[in-house]
C-alpha positions as CSV (number, residue, x, y, z in Angstrom):
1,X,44.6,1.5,-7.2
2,X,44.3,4.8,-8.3
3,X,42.9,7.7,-6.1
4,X,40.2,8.3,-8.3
5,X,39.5,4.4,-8.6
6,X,38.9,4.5,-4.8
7,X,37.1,7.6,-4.8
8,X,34.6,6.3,-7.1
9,X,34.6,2.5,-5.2
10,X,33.6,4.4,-2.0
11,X,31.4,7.1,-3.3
12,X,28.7,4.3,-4.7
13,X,27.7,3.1,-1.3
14,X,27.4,6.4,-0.4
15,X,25.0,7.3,-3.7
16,X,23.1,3.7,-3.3
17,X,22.2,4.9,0.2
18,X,21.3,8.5,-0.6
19,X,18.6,6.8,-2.6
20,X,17.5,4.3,-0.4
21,X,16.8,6.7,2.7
22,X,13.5,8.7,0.7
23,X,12.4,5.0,0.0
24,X,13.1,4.0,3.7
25,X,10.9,7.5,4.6
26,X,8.2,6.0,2.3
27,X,7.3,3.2,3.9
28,X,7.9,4.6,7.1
29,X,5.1,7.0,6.5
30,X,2.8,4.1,5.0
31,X,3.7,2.4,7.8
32,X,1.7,5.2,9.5
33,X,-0.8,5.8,6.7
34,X,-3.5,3.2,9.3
35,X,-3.0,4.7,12.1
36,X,-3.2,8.1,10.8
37,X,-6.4,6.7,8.3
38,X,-7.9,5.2,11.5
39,X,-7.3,8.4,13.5
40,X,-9.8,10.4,11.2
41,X,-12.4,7.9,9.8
42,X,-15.1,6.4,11.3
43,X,-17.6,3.9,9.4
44,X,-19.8,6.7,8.9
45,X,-16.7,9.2,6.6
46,X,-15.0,5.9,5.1
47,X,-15.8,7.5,1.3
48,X,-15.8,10.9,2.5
49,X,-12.1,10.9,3.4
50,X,-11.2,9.0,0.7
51,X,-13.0,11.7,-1.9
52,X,-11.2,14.7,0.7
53,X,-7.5,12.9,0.6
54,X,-7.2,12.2,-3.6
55,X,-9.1,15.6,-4.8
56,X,-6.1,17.3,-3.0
57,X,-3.5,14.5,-4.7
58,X,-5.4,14.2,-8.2
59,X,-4.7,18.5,-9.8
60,X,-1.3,18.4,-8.5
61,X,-0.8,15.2,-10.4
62,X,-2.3,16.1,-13.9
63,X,-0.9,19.7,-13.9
64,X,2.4,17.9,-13.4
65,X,2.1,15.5,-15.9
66,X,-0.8,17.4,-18.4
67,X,1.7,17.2,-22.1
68,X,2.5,13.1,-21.2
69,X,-1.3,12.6,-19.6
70,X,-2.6,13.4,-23.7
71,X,-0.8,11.8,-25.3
72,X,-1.9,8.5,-24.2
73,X,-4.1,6.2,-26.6
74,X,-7.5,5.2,-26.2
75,X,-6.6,1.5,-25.1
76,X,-3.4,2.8,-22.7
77,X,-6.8,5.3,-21.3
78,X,-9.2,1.9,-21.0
79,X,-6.5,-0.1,-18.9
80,X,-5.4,2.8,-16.5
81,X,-8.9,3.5,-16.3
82,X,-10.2,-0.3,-15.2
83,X,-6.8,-0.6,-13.0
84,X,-8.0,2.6,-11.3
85,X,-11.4,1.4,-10.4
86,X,-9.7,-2.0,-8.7
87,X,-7.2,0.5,-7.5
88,X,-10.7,2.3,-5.1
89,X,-11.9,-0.9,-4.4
90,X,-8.5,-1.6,-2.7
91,X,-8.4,1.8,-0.9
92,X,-12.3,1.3,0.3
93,X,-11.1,-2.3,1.3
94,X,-8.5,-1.2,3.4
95,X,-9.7,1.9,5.2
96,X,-13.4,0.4,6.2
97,X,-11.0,-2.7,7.5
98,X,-8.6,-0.3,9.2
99,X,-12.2,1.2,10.8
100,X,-13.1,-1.8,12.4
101,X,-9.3,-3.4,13.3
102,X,-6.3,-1.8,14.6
103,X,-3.4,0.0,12.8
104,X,-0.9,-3.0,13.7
105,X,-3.2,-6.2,12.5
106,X,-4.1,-3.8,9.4
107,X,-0.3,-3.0,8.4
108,X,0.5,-6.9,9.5
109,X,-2.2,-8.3,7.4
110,X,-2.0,-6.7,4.0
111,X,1.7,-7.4,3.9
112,X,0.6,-11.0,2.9
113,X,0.1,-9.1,-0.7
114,X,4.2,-9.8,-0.9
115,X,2.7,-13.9,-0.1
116,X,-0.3,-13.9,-2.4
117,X,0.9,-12.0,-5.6
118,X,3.9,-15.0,-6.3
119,X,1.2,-17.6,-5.9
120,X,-1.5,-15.8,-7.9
121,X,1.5,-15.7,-10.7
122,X,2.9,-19.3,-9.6
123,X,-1.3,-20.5,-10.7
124,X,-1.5,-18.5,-13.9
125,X,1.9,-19.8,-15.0
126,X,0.7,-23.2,-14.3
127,X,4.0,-23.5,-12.4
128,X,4.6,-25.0,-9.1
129,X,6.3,-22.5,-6.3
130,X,8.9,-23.9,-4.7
131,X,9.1,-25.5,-1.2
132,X,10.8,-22.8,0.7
133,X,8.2,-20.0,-0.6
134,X,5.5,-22.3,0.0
135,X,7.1,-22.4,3.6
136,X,7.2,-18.5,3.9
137,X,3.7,-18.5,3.1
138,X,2.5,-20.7,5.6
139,X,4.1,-19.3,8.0
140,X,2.7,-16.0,7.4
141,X,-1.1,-17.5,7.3
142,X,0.3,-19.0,10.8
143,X,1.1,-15.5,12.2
144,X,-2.4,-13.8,10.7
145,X,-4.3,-16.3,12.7
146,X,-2.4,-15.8,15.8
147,X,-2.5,-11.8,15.5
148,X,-6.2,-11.9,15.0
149,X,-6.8,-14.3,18.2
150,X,-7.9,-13.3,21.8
151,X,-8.3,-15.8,24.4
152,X,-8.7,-19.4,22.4
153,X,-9.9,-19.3,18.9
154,X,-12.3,-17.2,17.5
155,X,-13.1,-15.6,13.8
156,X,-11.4,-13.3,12.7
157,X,-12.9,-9.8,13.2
158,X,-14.8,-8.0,9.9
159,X,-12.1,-6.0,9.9
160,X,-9.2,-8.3,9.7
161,X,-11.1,-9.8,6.7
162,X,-11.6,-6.3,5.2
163,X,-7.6,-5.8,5.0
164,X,-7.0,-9.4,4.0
165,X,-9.9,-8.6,0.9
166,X,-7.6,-5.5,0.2
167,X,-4.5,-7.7,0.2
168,X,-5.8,-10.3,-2.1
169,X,-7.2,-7.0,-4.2
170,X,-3.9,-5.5,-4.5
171,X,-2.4,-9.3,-5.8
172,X,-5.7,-8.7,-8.4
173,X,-3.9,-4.9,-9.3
174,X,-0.4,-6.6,-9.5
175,X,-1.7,-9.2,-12.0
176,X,-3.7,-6.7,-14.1
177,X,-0.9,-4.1,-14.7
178,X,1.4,-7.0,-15.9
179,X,-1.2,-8.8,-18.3
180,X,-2.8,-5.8,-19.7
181,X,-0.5,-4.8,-22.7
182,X,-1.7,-1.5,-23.7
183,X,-0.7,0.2,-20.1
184,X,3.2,-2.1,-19.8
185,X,4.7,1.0,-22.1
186,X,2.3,4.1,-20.2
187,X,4.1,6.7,-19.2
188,X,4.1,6.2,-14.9
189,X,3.0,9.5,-14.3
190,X,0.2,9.2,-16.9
191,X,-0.9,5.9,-15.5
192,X,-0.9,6.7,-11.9
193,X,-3.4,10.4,-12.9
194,X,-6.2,8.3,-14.7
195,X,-5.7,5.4,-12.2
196,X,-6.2,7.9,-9.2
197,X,-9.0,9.6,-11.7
198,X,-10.8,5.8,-11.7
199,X,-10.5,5.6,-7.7
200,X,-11.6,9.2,-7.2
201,X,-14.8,8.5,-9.2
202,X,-15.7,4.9,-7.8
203,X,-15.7,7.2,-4.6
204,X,-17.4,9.9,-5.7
205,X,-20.5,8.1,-6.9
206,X,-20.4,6.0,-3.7
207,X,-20.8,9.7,-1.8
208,X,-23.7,10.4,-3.7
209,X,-25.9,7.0,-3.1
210,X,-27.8,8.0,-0.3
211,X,-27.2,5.2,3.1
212,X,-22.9,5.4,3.0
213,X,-22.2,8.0,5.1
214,X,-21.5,11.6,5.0
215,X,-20.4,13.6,2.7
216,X,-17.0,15.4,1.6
217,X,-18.6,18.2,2.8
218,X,-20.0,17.5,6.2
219,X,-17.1,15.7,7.1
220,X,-14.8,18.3,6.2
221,X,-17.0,20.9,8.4
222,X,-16.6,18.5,11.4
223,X,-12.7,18.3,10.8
224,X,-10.8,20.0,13.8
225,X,-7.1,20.7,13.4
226,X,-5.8,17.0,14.4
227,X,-8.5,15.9,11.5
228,X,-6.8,18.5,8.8
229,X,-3.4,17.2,10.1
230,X,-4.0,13.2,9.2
231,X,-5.6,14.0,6.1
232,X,-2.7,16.2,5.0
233,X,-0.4,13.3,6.0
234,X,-2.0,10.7,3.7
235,X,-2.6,13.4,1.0
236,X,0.9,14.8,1.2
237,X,3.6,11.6,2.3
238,X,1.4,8.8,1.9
239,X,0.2,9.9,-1.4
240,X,2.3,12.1,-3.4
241,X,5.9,12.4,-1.6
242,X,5.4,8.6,-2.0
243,X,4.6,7.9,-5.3
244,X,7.7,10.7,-6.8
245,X,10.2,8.8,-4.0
246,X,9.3,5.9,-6.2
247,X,10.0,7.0,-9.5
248,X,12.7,8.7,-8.4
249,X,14.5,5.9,-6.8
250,X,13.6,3.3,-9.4
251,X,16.2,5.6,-11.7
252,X,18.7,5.5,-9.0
253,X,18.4,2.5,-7.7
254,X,17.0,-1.3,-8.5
255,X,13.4,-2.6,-8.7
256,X,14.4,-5.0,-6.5
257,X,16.4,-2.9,-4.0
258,X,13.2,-0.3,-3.8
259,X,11.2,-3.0,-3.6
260,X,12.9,-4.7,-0.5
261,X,12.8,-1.1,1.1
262,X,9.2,-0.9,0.8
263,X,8.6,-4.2,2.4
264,X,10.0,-2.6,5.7
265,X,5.9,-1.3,5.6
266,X,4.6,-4.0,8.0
267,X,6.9,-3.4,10.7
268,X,6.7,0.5,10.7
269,X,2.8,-0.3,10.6
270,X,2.8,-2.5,14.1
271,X,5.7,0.1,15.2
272,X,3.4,2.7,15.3
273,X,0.3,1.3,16.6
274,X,2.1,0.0,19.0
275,X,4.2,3.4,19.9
276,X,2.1,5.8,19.3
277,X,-1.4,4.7,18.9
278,X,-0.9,2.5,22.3
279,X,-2.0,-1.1,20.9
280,X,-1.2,-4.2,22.6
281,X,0.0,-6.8,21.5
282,X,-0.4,-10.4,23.6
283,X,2.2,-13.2,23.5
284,X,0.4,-14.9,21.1
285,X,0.0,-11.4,18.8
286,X,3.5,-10.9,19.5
287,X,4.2,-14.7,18.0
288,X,2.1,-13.7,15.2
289,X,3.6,-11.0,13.9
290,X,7.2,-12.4,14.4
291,X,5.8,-14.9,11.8
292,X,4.1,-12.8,9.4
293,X,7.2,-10.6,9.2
294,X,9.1,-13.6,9.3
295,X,7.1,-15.4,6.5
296,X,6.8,-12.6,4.2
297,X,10.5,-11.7,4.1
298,X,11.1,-15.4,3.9
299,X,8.6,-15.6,0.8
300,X,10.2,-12.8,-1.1
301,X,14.0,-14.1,-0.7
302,X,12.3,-17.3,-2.0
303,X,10.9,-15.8,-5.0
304,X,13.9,-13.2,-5.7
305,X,16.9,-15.7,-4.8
């Protein structure tokens, strides 16, 4: 073999993991997105925050994109614009559960979207999964009910059943982008702007009904520096360091290979509740999430072969 043969044998490993380490950093950082989202928001800021974190994501976003954001159609507009609105439900869904739940069940739970999304597909496709996904999954249900559990068995907490809500919402998101034509050839920028611009207006009508808390305002005049701090984090990483990671990497690397990467989430989620934010975890929590991680991962190598 040639020198430059082996040059260029040795150099793709190295180019294959220069782009999976931004990935790895993204899901490290949503990993941390709970505990960071529970660090700043109580049940009284839920929309206020949410309005606070995407006004600072949404101009960076259009400026960047403004020539490709026009020249989308009317329909391409519609569809963005109805995925966008599913798109706030899911963010309300998971940072009122994340309120009322801790970083490490939240993170755990909404994994389960990797569990629900192949079974939403396997029932529209009228096609049977097959037994060793169908294992994965009920092995993850197994873990959810032991992480939620206390001494003996009890029902789940409200928010436990928030972020499970927000897991089967984001299967719904999943299913919408692949059946609704007129967004499949949007440019991803584009798509992501008026999707964020659907959100951003679900919350900001929900700010002005009087009875759900305070507004951007207020809240942002209570923030001390920690507050600023955790709000930059999900505005900054979580939000747009994340989403150019992902195109980026989707160029460089494999849906497939991003998308394993990402699926790391879960376990950076409990890591940091557990590290950081000092949450315990029982023997039968610890079970639990050996099985949802377990499960999930199980699930997916199912589904992907």
């Amino acid at each position: 073999m040639s020198s430059s043969a082996l040059l260029a044998r040795t150099a793709a490993p190295r180019r294959a993991w220069f782009a999976d380490l931004p990935v790895l950093a993204v899901a490290v950082v949503w990993g941390g997105s709970y505990l960071a989202a529970k660090g700043i928001t109580t049940g009284h800021t839920v929309i206020a925050v949410l309005v606070l974190r995407f006004a600072v994501v949404l101009p960076v976003l259009a400026v960047a994109g403004w020539q490709r954001l026009r020249a989308l159609t009317a329909g391409q507009l519609r569809g963005a614009g109805l995925l966008g609105l599913v798109l706030g439900g899911i963010f309300l869904l998971e940072t009122y559960g994340v309120v009322h739940t801790s970083a490490t069940n939240a993170g755990l739970i909404i994994s389960l979207t990797m569990i629900f999304t192949p079974l939403a597909e396997a029932a529209v496709r009228r096609k049977a999964p097959s037994g060793a996904f169908l294992a994965g999954a009920a092995a993850s249900v197994a873990g959810v009910v032991l992480l939620t559990q206390g001494a003996g068995f009890t029902v789940p907490g409200l928010g436990d059943l928030l972020i499970l809500g927000a897991a089967l919402a984001r299967t719904l998101h999943v299913l919408l982008m692949a059946r609704i034509k007129a967004v499949q050839d949007a440019d991803s920028l584009s798509l992501t702007t008026v999707q964020f611009g659907g959100a951003v207006l679900v919350f900001a009508v929900l700010a002005a009904v009087p009875g759900t808390g305070d507004g951007p305002w207020a809240a942002a005049a209570g923030f001390g520096a920690a507050e600023w701090a955790g709000l930059a984090f999900l505005s900054v990483f979580c939000t747009l360091f994340a989403f150019f990671v992902q195109m980026w990497a989707v160029r460089r690397s494999s849906p497939s290979r991003v998308s394993l990467l990402l699926g790391t989430e879960p376990l950076w989620a409990a890591a940091a509740g557990i590290a950081i934010g000092g949450e315990h975890l029982g023997p039968a929590g610890l079970a639990g999430a050996a099985l949802v991680l377990g499960g999930t991962a199980w699930g997916r190598r199912a589904v992907t072969g």
